[in-house]
N, C-alpha and C positions, 0 to 999 in steps of 0.2 A: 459216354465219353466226355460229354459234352460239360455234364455235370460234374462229374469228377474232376474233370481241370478249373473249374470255376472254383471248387470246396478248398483245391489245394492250393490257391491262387491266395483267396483268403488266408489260410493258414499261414501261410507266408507272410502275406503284411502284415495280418498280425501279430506276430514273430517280430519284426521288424520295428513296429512302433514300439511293443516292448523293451526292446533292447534298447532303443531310442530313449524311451525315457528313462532306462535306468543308467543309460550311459550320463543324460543330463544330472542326475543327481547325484552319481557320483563324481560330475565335474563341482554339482554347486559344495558338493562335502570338502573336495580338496582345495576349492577355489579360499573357503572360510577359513580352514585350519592355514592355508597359505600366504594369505593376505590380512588373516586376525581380522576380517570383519565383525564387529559389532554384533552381537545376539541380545536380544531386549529381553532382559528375565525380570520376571517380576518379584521384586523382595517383599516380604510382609513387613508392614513397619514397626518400627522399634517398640519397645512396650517398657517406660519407664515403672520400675517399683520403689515407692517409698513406704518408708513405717511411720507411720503417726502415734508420736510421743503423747500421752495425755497429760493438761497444764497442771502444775501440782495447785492444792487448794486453796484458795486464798485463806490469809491470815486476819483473825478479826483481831483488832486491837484491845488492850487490854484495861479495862477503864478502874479506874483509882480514886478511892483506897478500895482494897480487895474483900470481897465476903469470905469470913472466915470457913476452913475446908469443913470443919463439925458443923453441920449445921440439926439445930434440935426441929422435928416433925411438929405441925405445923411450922413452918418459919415464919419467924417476925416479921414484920412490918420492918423497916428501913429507919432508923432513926432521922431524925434532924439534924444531927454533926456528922452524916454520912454523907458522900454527893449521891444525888437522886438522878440512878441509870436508871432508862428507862429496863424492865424487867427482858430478860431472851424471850423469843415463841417458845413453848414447851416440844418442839420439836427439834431442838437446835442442841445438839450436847452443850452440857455446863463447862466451862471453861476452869482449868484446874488450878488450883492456887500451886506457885510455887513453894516451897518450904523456904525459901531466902525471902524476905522480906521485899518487897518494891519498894524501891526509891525513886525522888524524882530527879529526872535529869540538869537539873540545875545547879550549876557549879561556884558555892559560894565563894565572892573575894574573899580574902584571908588578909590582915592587916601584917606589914611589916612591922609595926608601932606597937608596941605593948596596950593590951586593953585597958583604958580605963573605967571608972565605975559604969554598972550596968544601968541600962533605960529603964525607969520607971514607968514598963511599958499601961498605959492608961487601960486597955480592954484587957489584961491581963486576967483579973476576976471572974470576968465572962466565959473565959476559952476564946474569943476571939482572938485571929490574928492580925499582927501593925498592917499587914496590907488589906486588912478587911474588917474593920472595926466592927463592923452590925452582926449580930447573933444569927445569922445564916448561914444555911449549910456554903461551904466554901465551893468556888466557883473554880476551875481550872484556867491561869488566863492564857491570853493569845502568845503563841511564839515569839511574836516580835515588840511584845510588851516588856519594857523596864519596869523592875519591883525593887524603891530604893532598901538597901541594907537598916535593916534596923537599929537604930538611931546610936552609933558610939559617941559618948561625951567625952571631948578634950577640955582640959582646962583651959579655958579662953578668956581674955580683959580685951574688950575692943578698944582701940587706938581712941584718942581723944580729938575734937573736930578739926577739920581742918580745909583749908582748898588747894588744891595741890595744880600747877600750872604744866605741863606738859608743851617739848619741842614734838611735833609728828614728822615721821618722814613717812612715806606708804610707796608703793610699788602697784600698779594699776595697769595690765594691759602693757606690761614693758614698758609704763611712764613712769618715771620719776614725780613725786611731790613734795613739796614742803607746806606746812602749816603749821596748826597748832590745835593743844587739845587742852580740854580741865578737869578733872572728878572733884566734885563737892562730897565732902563728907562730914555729915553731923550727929551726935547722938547724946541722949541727955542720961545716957545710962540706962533706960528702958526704952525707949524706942531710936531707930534710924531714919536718915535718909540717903539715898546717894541720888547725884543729878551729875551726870558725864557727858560730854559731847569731845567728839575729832571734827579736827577740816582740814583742807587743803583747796589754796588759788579759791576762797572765798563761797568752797563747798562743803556744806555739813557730811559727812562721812558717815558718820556715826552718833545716834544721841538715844540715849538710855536715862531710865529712870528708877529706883529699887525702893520701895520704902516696907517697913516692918515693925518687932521687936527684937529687945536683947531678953534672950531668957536663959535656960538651964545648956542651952545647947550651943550659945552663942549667938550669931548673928543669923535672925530666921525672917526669913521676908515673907511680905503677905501681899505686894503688886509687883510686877514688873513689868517695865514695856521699854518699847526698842523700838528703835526707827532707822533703817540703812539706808544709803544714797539710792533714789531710785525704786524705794521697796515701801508696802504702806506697813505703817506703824502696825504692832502687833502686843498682845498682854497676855501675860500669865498671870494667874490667882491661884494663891495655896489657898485654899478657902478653909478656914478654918472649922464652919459649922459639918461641915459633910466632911470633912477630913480626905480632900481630894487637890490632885494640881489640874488644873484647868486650860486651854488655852484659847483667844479668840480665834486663831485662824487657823486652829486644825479640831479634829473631833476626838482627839487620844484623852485619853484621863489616867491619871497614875494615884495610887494611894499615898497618904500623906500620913508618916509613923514619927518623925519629927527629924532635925538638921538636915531637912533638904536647902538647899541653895537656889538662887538664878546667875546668871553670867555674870552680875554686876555683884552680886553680894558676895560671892564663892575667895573672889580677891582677899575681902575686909574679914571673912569668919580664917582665911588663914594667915592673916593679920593677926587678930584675934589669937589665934593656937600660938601662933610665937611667941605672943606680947604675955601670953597669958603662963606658958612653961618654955621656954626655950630649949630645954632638953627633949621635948618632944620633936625637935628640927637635929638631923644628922644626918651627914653624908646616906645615900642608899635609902632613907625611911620612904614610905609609903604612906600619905593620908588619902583614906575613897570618901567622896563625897558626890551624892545624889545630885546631879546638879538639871531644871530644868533650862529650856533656851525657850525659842519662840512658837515652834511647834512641838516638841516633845522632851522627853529627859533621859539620861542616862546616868550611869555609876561614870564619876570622872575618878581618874587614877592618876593623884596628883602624886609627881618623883621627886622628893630633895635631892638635886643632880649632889647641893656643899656650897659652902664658901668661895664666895670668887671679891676680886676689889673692880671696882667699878667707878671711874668718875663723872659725877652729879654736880652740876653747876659749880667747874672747877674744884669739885673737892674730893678726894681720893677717899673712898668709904667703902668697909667692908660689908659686902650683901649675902644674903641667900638666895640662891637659883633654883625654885621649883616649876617641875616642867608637867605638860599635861601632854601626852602623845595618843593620839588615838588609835584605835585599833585597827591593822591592813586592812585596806578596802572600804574602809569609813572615808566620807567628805567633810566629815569634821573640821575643823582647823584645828592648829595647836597652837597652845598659848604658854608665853617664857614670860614667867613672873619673878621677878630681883626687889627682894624685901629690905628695908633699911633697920638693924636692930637699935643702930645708933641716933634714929629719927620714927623711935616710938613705931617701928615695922612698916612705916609709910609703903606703897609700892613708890619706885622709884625710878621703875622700868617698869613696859608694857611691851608685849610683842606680839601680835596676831598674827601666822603668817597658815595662807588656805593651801587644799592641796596643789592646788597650781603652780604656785614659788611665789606670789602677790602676798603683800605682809601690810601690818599696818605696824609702826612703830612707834611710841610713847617716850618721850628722856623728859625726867623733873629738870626742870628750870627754875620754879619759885615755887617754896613750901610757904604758906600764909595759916597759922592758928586762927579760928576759930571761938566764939563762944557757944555753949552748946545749946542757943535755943534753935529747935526748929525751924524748919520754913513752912 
């Protein structure tokens, strides 16, 4: 009996814990849905998919002049008037000639001015070209290399000697100045010289030198040198043996095919063009002339703006206004040159003015002739 109430005693509580704890769990069920406690679930994390594009092939360039698409078994050897590519690996496909011709990207000036007679270009005989006189395969040059126009001849008579006296006004850094300036010019009919200097409050500004000959093409210089406030003297040489422009203080070289110019002589050769046809000067015309400076050169695109009057040491004179503007984004300066027809094309005016709004200005004061010897 004993046992019996003991088994059934047991039973009981454990009955009893049972129900206990299930009573607790379904308190923790309704307490959760009741009160939105927090359930910590674990998300798997995100799983980015991208597509990888493959980079399309590079582009080999295309090098010139082109090998013709027939080619005959064995293939030749490469001439010498060919540019000498180095040959493809023979695992590389051949690159295919287009049926259009290559040209090169260089876009010739085109004269507004009627052409006159043609250059008796000198390597002509050869096949060489004016920018490469020597019988070699031709060389492709650098991007940023000037290649002057081959050589158009105007009819030019250079002015007869003279020294010309100049009032300066200049503009510097927001100052005012006054001085004075002079270009000597002499020539004996075969060769030149020009010697110019500015100043202002008893400072040289500017002094230049140009000396040359006169030949088929006009006024052609063979030194020039320049000296600026501040800056050391500097020279270009057309050299006539190597057919090259040169300069001391940079390392650039340009071919020499003939009527290149320098800053000081560019003045007098379109002197020259005036004095020599006048009808070549009209509203709108265009003269391009190679012109070097102290470190390099370029195609100058001089504008006949026309006729304007102008008073020169009290005297009312009709001039021509050719202007030189440089190209956006150049620091070139531009230069306003006013020709005198009625004083043998003299300049009569000078204007330099840089990109900053600083100018240097030139007014003739005294015209003085000349005999044409030398200095």
């Amino acid at each position: 009996m004993t046992s019996s109430n003991t088994f059934l005693s047991r039973r009981r509580w454990l009955g009893v814990l049972l129900l206990t704890a299930l009573l607790h769990l379904l308190l923790i069920v309704w307490g959760s849905r009741q009160f939105s406690l927090p359930v910590s679930v674990e998300r798997p994390e995100k799983l980015v998919m991208a597509n990888i594009v493959p980079l399309p092939p590079v582009e080999k360039p295309v090098l010139l002049p082109q090998v013709p698409k027939a080619q005959p078994k064995p293939a030749p050897k490469p001439s010498s008037a060919v540019a000498t590519a180095k040959p493809r690996a023979p695992t590389e496909p051949p690159v295919e000639v287009p049926d259009t011709p290559i040209r090169e990207t260089v876009t010739p000036i085109v004269d507004a001015q009627p052409a006159g007679p043609a250059m008796a270009d000198a390597t002509a005989g050869n096949g060489a070209s004016a920018a490469n006189p020597a019988a070699e395969p031709p060389v492709p040059a650098a991007p940023a290399e000037a290649v002057p126009a081959a050589g158009k001849r105007y009819q030019t008579s250079p002015p007869p000697s003279a020294e010309l006296k100049y009032n300066v006004e200049a503009l510097q850094k927001g100052q005012n100045y006054h001085g004075s300036g002079k270009i000597t010019w002499q020539t004996d009919g075969a060769n030149y010289t020009i010697n110019g200097q500015a100043g202002a409050l008893f400072i040289t500004v500017l002094d230049f030198k140009s000396g040359g000959e006169i030949n088929g093409f006009g006024v052609a210089p063979v030194i020039y040198t320049q000296k600026r406030f501040r800056k050391p003297a500097t020279e270009t040489t057309f050299d006539r043996e190597h057919n090259n422009i040169v300069f001391s203080s940079s390392a650039n070289k340009y071919p020499r095919s003939g009527g290149e110019q320098d800053r000081a002589s560019v003045v007098w050769q379109l002197a020259s063009i005036g004095r020599g046809d006048s009808a070549q000067f009209s509203p709108g015309a265009v003269i391009d002339l190679f012109v070097a400076g102290p470190l390099d050169a370029e195609t100058w695109r001089m504008q006949v703006v026309g006729q304007e009057q102008l008073e020169v040491d009290g005297n009312n004179l009709s001039v021509w206004h050719v202007i030189r503007i440089p190209e956006p984004g150049s620091h070139e300066q531009r230069l306003d040159i006013w020709l005198s027809p009625q004083q043998d094309w003299y300049p009569v005016r000078l204007r330099f003015t840089e990109t900053d709004g600083d100018y240097l200005d030139m007014s003739l004061s005294k015209l003085k002739r000349l005999d044409t010897v030398l200095n």
